[in-house]
C-alpha positions as CSV (number, residue, x, y, z in Angstrom):
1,X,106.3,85.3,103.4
2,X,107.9,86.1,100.0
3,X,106.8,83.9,97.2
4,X,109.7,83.5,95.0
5,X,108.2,80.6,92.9
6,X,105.7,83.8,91.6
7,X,108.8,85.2,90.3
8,X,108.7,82.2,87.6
9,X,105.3,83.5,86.4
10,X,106.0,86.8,85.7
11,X,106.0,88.2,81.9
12,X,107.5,91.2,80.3
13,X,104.0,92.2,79.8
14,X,103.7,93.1,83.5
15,X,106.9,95.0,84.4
16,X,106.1,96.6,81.2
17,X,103.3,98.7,82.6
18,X,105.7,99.3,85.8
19,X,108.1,100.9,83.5
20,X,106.2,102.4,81.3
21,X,104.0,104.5,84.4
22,X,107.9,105.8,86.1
23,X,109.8,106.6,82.6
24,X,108.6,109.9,82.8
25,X,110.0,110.2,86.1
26,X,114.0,109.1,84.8
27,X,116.6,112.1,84.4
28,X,119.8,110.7,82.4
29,X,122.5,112.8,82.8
30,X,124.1,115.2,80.5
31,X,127.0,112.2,79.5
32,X,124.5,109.2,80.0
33,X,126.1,107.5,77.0
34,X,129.2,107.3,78.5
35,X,128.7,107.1,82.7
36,X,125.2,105.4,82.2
37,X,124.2,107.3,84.7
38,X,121.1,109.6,85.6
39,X,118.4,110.0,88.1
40,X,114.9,109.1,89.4
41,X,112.5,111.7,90.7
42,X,110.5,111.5,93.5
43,X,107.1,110.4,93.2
44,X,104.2,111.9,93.7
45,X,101.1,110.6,96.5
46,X,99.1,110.1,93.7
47,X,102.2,108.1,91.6
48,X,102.5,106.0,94.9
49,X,99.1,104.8,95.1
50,X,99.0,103.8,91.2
51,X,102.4,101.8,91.9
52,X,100.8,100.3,94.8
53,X,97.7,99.1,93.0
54,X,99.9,97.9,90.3
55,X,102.0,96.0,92.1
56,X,99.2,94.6,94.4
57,X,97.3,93.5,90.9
58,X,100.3,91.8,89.4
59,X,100.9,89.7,93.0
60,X,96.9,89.1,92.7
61,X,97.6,87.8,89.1
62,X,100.2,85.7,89.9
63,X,98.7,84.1,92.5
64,X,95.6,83.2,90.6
65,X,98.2,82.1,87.7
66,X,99.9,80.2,90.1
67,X,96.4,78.2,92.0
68,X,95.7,77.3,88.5
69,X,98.8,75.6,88.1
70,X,98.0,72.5,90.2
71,X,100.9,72.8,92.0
72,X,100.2,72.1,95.7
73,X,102.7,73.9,98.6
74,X,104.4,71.9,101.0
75,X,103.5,72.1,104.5
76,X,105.3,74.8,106.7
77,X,107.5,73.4,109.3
């Protein structure tokens, strides 16, 4: 099931660290300032993996974040 309501608890802080690991990976073209347009490399196995745990410790921070909150879920229908 997505969670959307995590999406509410989500700081800059955490895409930051997201962004920061692929900018290395981003290729603007020769005329970016006028097309805005340029290109993503592929990733590497080992890139993969540290996305992965990334994105699997954010979701693990969120929901922690978001047990904390008090907030109780409704029941599934």
């Amino acid at each position: 099931m997505l969670r959307t309501d995590l999406l509410k608890k989500l700081t800059p802080e955490m895409l930051l660290e997201g962004v920061v690991m692929n900018n290395h990976r981003y290729a603007p073209e020769p005329r970016l300032s006028k097309t805005g347009v340029g290109s993503l490399s592929s990733a590497s196995t080992e890139e993969r993996a540290k996305e992965d745990a990334l994105s699997t410790d954010i979701i693990q921070k969120l929901t922690k974040k978001s047990a904390h909150s008090g907030k109780k879920r409704g029941p599934k229908n």
